[in-house]
C-alpha positions in Angstrom: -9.1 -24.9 8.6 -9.1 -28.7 8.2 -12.4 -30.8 9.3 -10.5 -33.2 10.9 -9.5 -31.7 14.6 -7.0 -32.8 16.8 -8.6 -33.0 20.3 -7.0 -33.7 23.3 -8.4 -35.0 26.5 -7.6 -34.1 29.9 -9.2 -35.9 32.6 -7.4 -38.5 35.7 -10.7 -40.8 35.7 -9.1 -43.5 33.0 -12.5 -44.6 31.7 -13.7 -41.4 31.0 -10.9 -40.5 28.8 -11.8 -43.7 27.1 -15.3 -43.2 26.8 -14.9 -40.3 25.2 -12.0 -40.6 23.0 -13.6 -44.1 21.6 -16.7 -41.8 20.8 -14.2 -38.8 18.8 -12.4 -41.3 17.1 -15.4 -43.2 15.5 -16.5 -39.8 14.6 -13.1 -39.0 13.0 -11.1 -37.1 15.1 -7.2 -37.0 16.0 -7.2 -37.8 20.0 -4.6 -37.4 22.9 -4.7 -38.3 25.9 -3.5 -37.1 29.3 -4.0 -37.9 32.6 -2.4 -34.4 34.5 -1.7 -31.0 33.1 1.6 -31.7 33.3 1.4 -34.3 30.3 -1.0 -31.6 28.3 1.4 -29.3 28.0 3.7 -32.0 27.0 2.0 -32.9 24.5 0.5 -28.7 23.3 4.1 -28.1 23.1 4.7 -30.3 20.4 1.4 -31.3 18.6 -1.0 -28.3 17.2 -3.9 -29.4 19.1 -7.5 -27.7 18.1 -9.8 -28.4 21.2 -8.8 -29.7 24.8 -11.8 -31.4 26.8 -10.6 -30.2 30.8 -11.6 -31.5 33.8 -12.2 -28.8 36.3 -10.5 -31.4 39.1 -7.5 -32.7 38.2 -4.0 -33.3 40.3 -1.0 -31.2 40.4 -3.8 -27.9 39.6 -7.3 -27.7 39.2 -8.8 -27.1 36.2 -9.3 -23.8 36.1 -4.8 -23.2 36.4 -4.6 -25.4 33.9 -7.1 -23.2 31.4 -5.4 -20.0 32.4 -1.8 -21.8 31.5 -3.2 -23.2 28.3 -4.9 -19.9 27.0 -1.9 -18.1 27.8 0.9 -20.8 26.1 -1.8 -21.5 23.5 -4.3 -19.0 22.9 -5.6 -20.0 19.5 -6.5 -23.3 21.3 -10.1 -23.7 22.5 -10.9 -25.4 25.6 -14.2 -27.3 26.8 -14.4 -28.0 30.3 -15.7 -31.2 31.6 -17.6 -30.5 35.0 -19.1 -32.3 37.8 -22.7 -31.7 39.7 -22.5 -28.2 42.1 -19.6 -27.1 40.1 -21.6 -24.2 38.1 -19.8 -21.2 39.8 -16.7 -22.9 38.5 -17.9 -23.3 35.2 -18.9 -19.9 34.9 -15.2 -18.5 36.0 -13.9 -20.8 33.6 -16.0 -19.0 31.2 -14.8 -15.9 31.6 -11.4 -17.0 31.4 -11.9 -18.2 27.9 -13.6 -21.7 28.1 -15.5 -22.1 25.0 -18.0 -24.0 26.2 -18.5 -26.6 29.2 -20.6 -30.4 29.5 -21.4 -32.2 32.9 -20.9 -35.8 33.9 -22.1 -38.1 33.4 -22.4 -36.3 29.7 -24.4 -37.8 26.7 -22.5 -38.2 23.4 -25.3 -35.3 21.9 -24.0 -32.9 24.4 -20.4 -33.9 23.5 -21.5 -33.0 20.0 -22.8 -29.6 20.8 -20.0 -28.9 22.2 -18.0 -29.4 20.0 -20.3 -27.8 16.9 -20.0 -24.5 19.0 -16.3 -24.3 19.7 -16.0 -25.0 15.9 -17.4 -21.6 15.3 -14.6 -19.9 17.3 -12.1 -21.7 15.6 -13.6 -21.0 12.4 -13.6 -17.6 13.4 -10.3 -17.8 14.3 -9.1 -19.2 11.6 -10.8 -16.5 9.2 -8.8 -14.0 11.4 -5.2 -15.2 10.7 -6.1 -16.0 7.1 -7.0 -11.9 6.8 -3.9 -11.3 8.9 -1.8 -13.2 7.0 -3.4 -11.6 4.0 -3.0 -7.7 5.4 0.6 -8.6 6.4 1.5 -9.3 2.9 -0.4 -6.0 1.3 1.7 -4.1 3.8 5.3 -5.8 2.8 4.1 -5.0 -0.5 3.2 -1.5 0.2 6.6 -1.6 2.1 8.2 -2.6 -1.2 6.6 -0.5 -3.1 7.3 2.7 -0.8 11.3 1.5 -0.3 12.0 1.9 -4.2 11.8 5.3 -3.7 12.9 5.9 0.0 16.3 3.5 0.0 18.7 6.2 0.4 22.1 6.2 2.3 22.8 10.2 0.9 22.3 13.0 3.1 20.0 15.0 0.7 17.5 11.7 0.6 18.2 11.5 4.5 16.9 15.1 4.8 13.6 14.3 2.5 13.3 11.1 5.0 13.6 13.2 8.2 10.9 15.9 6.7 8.6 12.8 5.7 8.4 11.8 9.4 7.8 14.6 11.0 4.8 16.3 8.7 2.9 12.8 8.7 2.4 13.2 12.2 1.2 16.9 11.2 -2.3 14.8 9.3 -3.8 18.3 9.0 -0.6 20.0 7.1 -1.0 20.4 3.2 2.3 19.4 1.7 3.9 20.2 -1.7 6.7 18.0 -3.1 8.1 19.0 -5.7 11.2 17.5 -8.0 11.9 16.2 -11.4 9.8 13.7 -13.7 10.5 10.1 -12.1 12.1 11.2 -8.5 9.4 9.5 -7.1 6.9 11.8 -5.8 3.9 9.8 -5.6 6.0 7.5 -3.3 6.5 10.4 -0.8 3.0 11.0 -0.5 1.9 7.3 0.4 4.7 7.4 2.8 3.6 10.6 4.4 0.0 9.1 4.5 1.1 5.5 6.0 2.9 7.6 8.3 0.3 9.4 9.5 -2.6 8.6 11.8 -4.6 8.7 8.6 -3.1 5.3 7.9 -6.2 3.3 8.1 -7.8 5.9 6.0 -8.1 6.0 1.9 -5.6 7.5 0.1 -6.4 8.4 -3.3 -4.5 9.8 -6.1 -5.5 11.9 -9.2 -3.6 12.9 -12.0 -5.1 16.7 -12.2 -4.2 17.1 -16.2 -6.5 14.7 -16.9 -9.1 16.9 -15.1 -11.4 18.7 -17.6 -13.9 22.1 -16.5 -16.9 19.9 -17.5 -16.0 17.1 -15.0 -14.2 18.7 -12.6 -17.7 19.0 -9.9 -18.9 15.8 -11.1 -15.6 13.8 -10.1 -14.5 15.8 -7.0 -17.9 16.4 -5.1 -19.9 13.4 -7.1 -23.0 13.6 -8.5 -27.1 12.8 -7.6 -28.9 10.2 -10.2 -30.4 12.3 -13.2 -28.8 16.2 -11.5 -27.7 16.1 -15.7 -28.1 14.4 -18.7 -26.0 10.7 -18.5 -26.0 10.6 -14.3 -27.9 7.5 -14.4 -26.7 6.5 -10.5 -25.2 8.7 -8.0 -21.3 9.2 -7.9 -19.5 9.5 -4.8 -16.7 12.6 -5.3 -13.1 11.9 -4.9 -13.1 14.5 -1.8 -15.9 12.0 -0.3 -13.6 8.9 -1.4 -10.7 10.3 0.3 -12.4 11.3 3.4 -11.0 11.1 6.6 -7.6 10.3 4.6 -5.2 11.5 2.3 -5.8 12.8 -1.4 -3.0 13.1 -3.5 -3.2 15.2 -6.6 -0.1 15.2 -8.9 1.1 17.5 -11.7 -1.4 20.1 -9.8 0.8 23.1 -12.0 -1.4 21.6 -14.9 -4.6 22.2 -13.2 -7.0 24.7 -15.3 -6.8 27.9 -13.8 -11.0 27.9 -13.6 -10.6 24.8 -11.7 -8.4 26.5 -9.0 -11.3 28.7 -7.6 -13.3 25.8 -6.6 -10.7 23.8 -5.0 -9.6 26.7 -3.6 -12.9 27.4 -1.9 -13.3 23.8 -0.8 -10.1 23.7 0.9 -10.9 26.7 2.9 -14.4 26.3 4.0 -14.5 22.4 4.4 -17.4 21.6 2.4 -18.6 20.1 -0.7 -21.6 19.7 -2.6 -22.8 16.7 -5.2 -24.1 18.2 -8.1 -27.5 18.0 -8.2 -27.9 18.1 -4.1 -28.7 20.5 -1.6 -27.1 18.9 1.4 -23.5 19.9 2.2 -20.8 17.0 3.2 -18.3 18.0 5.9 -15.0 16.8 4.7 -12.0 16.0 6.1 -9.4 15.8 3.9 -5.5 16.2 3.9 -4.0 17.0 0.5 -1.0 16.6 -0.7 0.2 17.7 -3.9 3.6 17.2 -6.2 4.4 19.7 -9.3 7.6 19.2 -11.4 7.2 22.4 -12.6 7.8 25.8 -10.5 4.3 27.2 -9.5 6.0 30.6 -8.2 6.5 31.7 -11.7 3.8 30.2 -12.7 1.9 32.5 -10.6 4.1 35.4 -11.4 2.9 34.5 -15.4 -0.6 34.3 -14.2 -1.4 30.9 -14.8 -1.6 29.6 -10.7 -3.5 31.4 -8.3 -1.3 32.8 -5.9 -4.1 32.3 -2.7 -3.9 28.2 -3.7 -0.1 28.2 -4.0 -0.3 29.2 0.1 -2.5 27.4 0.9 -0.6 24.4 -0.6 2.4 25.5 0.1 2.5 25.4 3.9 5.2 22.5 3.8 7.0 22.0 0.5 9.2 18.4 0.4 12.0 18.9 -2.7 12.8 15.4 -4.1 16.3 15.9 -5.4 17.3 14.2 -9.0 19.0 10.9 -9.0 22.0 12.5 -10.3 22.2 14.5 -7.2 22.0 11.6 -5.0 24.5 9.2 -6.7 25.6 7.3 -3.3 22.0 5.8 -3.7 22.8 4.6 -7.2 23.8 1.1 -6.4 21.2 0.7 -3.6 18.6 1.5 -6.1 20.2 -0.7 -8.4 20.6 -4.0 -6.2 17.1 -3.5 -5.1 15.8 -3.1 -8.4 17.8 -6.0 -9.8 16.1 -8.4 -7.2 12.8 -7.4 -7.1 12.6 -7.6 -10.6 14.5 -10.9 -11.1 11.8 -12.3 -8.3 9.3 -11.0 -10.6 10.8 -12.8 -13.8 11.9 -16.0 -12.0 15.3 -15.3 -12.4 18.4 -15.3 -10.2 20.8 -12.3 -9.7 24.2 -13.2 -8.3 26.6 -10.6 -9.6 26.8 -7.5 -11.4 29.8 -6.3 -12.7 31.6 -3.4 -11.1 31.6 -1.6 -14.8 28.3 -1.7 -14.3 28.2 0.4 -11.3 30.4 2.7 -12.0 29.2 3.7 -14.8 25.3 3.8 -14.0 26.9 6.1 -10.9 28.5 8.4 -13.2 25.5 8.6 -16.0 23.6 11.6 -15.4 19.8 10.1 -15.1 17.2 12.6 -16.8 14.3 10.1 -16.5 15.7 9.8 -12.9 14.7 6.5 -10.7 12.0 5.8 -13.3 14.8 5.5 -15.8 17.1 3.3 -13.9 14.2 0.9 -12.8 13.3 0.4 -16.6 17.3 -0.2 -17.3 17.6 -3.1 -14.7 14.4 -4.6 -16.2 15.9 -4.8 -19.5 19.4 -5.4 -18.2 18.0 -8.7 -15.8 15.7 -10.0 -19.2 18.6 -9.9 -21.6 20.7 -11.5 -18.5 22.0 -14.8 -18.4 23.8 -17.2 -15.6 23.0 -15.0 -13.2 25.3 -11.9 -13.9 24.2 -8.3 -14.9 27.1 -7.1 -17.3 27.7 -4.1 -19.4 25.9 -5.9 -22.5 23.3 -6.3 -21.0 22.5 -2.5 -20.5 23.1 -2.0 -24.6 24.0 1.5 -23.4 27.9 2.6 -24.2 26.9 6.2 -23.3 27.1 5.0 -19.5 30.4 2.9 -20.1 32.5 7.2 -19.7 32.0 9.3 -17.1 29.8 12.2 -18.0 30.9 15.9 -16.7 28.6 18.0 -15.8 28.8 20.3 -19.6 28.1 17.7 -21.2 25.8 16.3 -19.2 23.9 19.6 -19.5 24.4 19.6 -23.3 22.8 16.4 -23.4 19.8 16.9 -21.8 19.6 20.8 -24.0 19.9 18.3 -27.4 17.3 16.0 -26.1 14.8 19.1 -25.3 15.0 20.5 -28.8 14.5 16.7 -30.5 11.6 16.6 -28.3 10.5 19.4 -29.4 11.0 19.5 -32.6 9.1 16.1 -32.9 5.8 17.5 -31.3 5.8 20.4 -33.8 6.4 17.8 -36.7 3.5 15.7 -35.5 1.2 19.0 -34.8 1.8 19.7 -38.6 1.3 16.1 -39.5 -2.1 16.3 -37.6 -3.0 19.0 -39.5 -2.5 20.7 -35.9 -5.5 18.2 -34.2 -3.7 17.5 -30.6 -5.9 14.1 -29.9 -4.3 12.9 -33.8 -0.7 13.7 -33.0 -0.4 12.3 -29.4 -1.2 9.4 -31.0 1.0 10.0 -34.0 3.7 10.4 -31.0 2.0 7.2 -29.1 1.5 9.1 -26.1 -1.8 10.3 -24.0 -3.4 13.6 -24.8 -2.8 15.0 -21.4 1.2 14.5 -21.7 0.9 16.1 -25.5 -0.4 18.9 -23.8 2.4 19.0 -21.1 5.1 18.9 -23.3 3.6 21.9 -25.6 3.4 24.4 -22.2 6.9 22.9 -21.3 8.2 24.0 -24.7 6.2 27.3 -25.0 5.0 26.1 -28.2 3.0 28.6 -30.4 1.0 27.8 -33.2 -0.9 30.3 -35.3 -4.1 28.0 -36.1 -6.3 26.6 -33.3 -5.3 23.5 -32.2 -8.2 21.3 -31.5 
C-alpha cells in the first residue's frame, strides 16, 4: 500500500468540500470531489479511490444508499461518514453497514485526522490480505503445475487412474496404495488425492521409508522428549504428529524393515502414538497413503511384508500405468514439458519437429515420465531459434520404431549391465555398501534397492 491516498469527498455544501479537501491536500493526499452520489460513482468507476468522506444527507439518496452502493461496487474502499448533530442512530446503521468510522460538523481538522489514522488500519489490513491472497493463489497454480505433469492425460487408462483419484479423496479416511513403475509419478497421485480431499488445508508430508533405519524409526515417527536418550537435546515432534489431521505419504513402503512393520502396524490400528521418552498418548488422525514399485503380494508370500499391513494398506490400490502404455499422452507430456521448462530457462519454444514426436511416441520409456521430462530439458538447453529437432535429443535409438521384442530385450540388457556394475563396485569396495554407492555416485538407500531388485548374494558380510 502506498502512503499517499486517494480520497474522495462527497458532500452538496460547496465549502465544506473545500474546507476539507484544502486541509488533505496540504497534508498530501490525492482529492476528488463530488457534489451527489451520482458523480461518486462516476468518478469510483474510473479512479481507485482509497477512502470516501460521505455525507449522511445528500440529494438523489441519503447517505446511508449511497454507502450500501459503494460497499457493494467497491468493497475494498473504506468510507467515513460526515454527520450532523441528532444524527447518532444514523451513524450507528451506517456502522454496521461498513462505515469505517464517522466525524460530526462542524468537525476539527484533529478529528479529521483520527479518522483517517483509523481507517488506515483497515486498509492496511486489507491490503495485507490481497498481498497473502495473491501470494496463496500463486502456491496453488504452482501446486497445480506441479500436480498436471503427472495427471495431463487424454488416454483412457490415465482417465481411469483420474476417475479413481476423485472419488477416494472424498473417502479422507481410506488408506490407498498406488502402485506402478519407477518415474510414473506416484508421489503426484498422492498430493492430488490429498488436495482433493477435505484434508486439503491439512499437512501433507512425505517420507521415503528406505531411508528409515530400526534405531530412528520411534524417534522420527512418534518424536521424541528432550534428554528421553543420549543426543535429544530438544523435543521432536513425530512425522505422525506433523501430518496430523492430513495426509502422510510414505513411498517405496516394500523397502520398509520388516521390524518396523509391527509398529506402524499397531499405530494404524489403534490410533495412537507415543514420543519416546513420554507417558502421554497423542490421538492421531492420519490418512496414509502409500506407493510401492515393487509387488508386496509376493513379497509377503516370500516373507519379507506382513501380510496384516498389506490389508490394511491395501483397502484401495490406484495402478499408475507405464508411459509406454499410455502413449496418446506422449505429446501432451511433451508440449507441457517443453514450456514449462523453456519458462524456466528463458527460452521460447515455437515448434518441434514432427520426427520428434513420432519417435518419442514409439520409444518405449523405461525411466517413464521422469525420463521424458529430463529429455525435454536437455532437448530445450541444446535448442536454438525456438525449434526442438531431432539433434537436439542426441538420441538415434528413438529416431525407429521399437516393437515390443525388442523393446523387452532392451530393458533385459540394461538389467544385467546394471547389475553387473553393482557387483563390480561391491568387489571394488571390498564389499563395503556405503564405499560402492558412492563408487556408483548414488545414495546408499538406492544401492540397497537395486541389490534386493537383483537378488544379489554375496558370501562375505556386506557392511
Amino acid at each position: 500500500m502506498t502512503e499517499t491516498l486517494n480520497v474522495l469527498i462527497v458532500d452538496d455544501e460547496e465549502h465544506i468540500r473545500h474546507e476539507l479537501g484544502e486541509f488533505l491536500n496540504d497534508n498530501g493526499y490525492q482529492v476528488w470531489y463530488a457534489g451527489m452520489p451520482s458523480a461518486a460513482f462516476d468518478i469510483l468507476a474510473i479512479t481507485p479511490i482509497d477512502l470516501v468522506f460521505l455525507d449522511i444527507r445528500l440529494p438523489e439518496m441519503d447517505g446511508l444508499e449511497a454507502l450500501t452502493r459503494i460497499k457493494s461496487g467497491w468493497p475494498e474502499t473504506e468510507v467515513i461518514m460526515i454527520s450532523g448533530h441528532g444524527e447518532m442512530q444514523t451513524v450507528i446503521q451506517a456502522m454496521r453497514r461498513g462505515a469505517s468510522d464517522y466525524f460530526s460538523k462542524p468537525f476539527t481538522h484533529v478529528e479529521v485526522m483520527s479518522a483517517i489514522e483509523r481507517s488506515r488500519r483497515f486498509l492496511e489490513i486489507n491490503s495485507r490480505l490481497k498481498e497473502i491472497e495473491s501470494s496463496f493463489q500463486l502456491v496453488t497454480q504452482s501446486l497445480q503445475n506441479q500436480m498436471g505433469q503427472g495427471m495431463i492425460a487424454q488416454s483412457k487408462p490415465m482417465k481411469i487412474v483420474s476417475e479413481m483419484i476423485r472419488k477416494v479423496a472424498l473417502s479422507d479416511s481410506t488408506s490407498v496404495l498406488i502402485t506402478g513403475e519407477s518415474g510414473t509419478g506416484k508421489e503426484l497421485v498422492a498430493r492430488a488425492i490429498h488436495y482433493l480431499s477435505p484434508r486439503k488445508q491439512h499437512y501433507f508430508y512425505a517420507v521415503n521409508s528406505s531411508a528409515i533405519t530400526e534405531t530412528l524409526f520411534e524417534s522420527e515417527f512418534f518424536g521424541h522428549t528432550k534428554g528421553s536418550f543420549t543426543g535429544a537435546s530438544d523435543n521432536k515432534t513425530g512425522w505422525f504428529e506433523v501430518a496430523n489431521k492430513g495426509t502422510l505419504f510414505l513411498d517405496e513402503i516394500g523397502d520398509l524393515p520388516l521390524g518396523l512393520q509391527t509398529k506402524f502396524l499397531r499405530v494404524l490400528e489403534e490410533r495412537k502414538i507415543n514420543r519416546v521418552g513420554a507417558h502421554k498418548e497423542i490421538d492421531i488422525d492420519v490418512r496414509i497413503v502409500a506407493a510401492t514399485n515393487q509387488d508386496l503380494e509376493k513379497l509377503t508370500e516370500e516373507k519379507k511384508f506382513r501380510l496384516d499391513l498389506y490389508h490394511r494398506l491395501n483397502s484401495f490400490v490406484i495402478t499408475l500405468p507405464p508411459l509406454r502404455e499410455r502413449r496418446d499422452d506422449i505429446p501432451l507430456l511433451l508440449n507441457y514439458f517443453a514450456d514449462e521448462i523453456a519458462k524456466k530457462l528463458n527460452k521460447k519454444i515455437e515448434y518441434i519437429e514432427d520426427d520428434v514426436v513420432q519417435a518419442l511416441t514409439s520409444y518405449h520409456f523405461p525411466g517413464n515420465i521422469r525420463e521424458l521430462r529430463n529429455m525435454v530439458e536437455r532437448a530445450v538447453i541444446l535448442s536454438e531459434k525456438g525449434k526442438l529437432r531431432m539433434n537436439d535429443f542426441q538420441l538415434e535409438k528413438i529416431g525407429r520404431k521399437a516393437s515390443a521384442p525388442e523393446a523387452d530385450t532392451e530393458i533385459l540388457n540394461l538389467e544385467r549391465l546394471e547389475r553387473n556394475a553393482i557387483i563390480r563396485a561391491i568387489h571394488r569396495a571390498k564389499y563395503n555398501k556405503s564405499a560402492a554407492a558412492r563408487l556408483l555416485n548414488i545414495s546408499f538407500q538406492s544401492l540397497d534397492r537395486r541389490i534386493k531388485k537383483h537378488n544379489i548374494v554375496f558370501e562375505r558380510r556386506l557392511t
